[in-house]
N, C-alpha and C positions, 0 to 999 in steps of 0.2 A: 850559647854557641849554636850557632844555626850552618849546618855543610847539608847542600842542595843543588837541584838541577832542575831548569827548567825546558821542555821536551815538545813538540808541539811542529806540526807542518810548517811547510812556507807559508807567511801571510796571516798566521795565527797570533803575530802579536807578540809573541817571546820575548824581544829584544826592548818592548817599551816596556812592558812587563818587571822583566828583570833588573831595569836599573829604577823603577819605581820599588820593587817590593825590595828590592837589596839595600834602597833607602831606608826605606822605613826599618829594617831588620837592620841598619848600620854594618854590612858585608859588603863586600865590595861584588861586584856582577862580572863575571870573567868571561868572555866572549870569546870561543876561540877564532873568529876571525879580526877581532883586536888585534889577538896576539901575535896575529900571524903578522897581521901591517905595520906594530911595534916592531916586531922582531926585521922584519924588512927596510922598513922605514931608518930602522937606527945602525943596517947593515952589523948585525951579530952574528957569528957562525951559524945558529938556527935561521938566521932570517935568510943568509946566502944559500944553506942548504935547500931551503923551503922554494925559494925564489928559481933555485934552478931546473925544479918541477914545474911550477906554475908557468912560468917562459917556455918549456918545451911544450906545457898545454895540458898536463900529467895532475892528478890528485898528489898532493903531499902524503905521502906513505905515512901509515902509523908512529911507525919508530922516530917519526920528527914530531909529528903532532904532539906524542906521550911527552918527548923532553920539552916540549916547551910547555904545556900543562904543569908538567913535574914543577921545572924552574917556576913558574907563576905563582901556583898554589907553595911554594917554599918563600915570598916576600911576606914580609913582616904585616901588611894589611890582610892576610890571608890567613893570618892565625887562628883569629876568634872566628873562623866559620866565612862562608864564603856561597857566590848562588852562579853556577855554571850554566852557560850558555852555548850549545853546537857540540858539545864532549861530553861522555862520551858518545857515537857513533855509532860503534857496533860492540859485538860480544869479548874481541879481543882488546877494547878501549874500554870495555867494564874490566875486565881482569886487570888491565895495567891501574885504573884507577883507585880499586880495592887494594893493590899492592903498594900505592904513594899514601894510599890514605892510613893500611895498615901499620905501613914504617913509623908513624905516627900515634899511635895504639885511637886511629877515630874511624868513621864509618861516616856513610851517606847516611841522612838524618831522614831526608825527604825527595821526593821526586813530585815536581809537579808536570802532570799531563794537561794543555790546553787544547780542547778537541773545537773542530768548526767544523760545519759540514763543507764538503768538497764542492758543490756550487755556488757558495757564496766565498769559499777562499779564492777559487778562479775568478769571480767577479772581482775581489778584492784587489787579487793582483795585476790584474788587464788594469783595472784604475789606477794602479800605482806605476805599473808599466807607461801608463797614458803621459801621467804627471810626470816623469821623472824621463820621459823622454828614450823609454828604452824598445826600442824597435825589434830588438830580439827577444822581447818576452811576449810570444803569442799566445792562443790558447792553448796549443799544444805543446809549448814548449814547457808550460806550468802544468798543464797534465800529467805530464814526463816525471817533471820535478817532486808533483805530489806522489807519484808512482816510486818514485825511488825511494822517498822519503819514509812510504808507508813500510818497503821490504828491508829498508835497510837498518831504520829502527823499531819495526816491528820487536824485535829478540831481544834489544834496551831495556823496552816498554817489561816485556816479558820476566825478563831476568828480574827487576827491580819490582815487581808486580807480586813476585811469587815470593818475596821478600818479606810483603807487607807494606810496604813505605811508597807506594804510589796515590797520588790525590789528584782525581780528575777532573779539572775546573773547565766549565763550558767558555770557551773564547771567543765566543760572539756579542756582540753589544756595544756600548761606550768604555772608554778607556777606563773611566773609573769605576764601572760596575763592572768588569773581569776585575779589575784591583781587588776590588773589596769582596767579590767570590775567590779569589786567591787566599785573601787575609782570614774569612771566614773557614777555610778549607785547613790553610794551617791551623787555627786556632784550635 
């Protein structure tokens, strides 16, 4: 039983990442921006909650994020261990986390950290920005991003650090040599 988080800037890769390595571990990879467009998508009382934030242009407060985490991680593919993506956030999404997982008598197993330098993930993302047609991701505005990214789960990084259970795999390279620096890192 594998329960994990994979942690890492914009553009670092996390999201290929994690439904590779959650393959190979047979866990299902839990996104929370999945679950947000599940949850919207299928109009459930979290999804209209969520939806009435993001329309007014607002972050989804904690206390909707936690319940739909909570609900996710309680489906049956979520039993035997599970690899989290974008959750938790900040210090009060670590303590909610610690309390779904303690109702549980389990704990976070592993934290994986994917570090890139800051010049080649702004390169990364202007290419991707390029390709995918997005006009609003300029250099500053992924600056921005990386700058939030850093102060926001800076304390994550921290909390889970001082724990023991953090494994900091370099995210730069080919898709399948980060893999297999992941696989090497768990092992």
């Amino acid at each position: 039983m594998t329960r994990m988080l994979i942690i890492g800037p914009p553009g670092a890769g996390k999201g290929t990442q994690a439904v590779r390595i959650a393959e190979r571990l047979g866990i299902p990879a839990i996104s929370t921006g999945d679950i947000f467009r599940f949850n919207i998508k299928n109009g459930t009382e979290l999804g209209k909650e969520a939806q009435s934030y993001t329309d007014a242009g607002n972050l989804v407060p904690d206390s909707v994020t936690n319940r739909m985490v909570r609900d996710r991680l309680a489906e049956d593919d979520a039993q035997n261990g599970f690899l989290l993506d974008g959750y938790p956030r900040n210090a009060a999404q670590v303590e909610e986390l610690d309390a779904i997982l303690s109702e549980r008598g389990e704990n976070l197993d592993v934290v994986l950290k994917l570090n890139a330098e800051t010049e080649e993930l702004v390169q990364r993302l202007l290419g991707r920005a390029a390709e995918q047609g997005r006009a609003d991701d300029t250099e500053d505005v992924i600056r921005h991003r990386l700058d939030v990214y850093e102060e926001e789960t800076a304390v994550v990084v921290d909390i889970y650090d001082a724990r023991g259970i953090v494994r900091e795999v370099d995210g730069l390279g080919s898709i399948d040599e980060v893999t297999e620096r992941i696989v090497a890192a768990l092992g």
